[in-house]
C-alpha positions as CSV (number, residue, x, y, z in Angstrom):
1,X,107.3,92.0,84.1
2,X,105.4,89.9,81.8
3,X,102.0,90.6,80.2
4,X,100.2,88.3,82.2
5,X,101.5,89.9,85.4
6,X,100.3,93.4,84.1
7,X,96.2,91.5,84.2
8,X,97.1,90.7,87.7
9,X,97.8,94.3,87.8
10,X,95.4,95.7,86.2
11,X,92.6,93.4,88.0
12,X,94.2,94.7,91.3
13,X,94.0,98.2,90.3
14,X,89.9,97.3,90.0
15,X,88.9,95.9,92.7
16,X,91.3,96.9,95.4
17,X,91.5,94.0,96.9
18,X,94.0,91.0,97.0
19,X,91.7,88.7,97.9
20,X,89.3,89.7,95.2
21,X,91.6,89.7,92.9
22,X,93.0,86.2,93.9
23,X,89.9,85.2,93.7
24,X,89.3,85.9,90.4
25,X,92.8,85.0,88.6
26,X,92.7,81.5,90.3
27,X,96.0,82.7,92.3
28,X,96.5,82.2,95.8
29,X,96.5,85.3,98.4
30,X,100.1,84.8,99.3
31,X,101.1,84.3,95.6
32,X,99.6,87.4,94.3
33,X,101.2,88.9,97.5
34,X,105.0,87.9,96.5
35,X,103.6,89.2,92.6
36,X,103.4,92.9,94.2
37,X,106.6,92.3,96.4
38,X,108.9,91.5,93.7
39,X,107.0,94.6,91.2
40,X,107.7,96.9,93.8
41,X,111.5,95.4,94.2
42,X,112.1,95.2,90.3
43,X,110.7,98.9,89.4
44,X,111.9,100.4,92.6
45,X,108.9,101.4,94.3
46,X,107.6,101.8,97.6
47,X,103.9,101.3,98.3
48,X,102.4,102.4,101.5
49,X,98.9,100.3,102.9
50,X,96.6,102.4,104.5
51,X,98.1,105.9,103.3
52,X,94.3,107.3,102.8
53,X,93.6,107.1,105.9
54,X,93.3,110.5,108.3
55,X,95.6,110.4,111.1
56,X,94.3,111.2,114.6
């Protein structure tokens, strides 16, 4: 991971949102999208969309 992935990171972490984050790094959606696919892949991790929400 390089430092300039960690601002995508870090931008990501702030607004929650890809598309804001996108947005605002001049990336593409689907390009930030492969970013967090190959993090998760390189540091092992699994990440779970929608965890918060309650179950019925």
């Amino acid at each position: 991971m390089r430092v300039s992935d960690l601002k995508f990171l870090i931008e990501l972490s702030h607004s929650k949102s890809i598309t804001l984050t996108a947005e605002k790094m001049h990336i593409s959606q689907q390009g930030l999208s492969q970013m967090i696919t190959d993090w998760s892949k390189s540091l092992m991790l699994f990440y779970f969309i929608g965890v918060d929400r309650e179950r019925p």
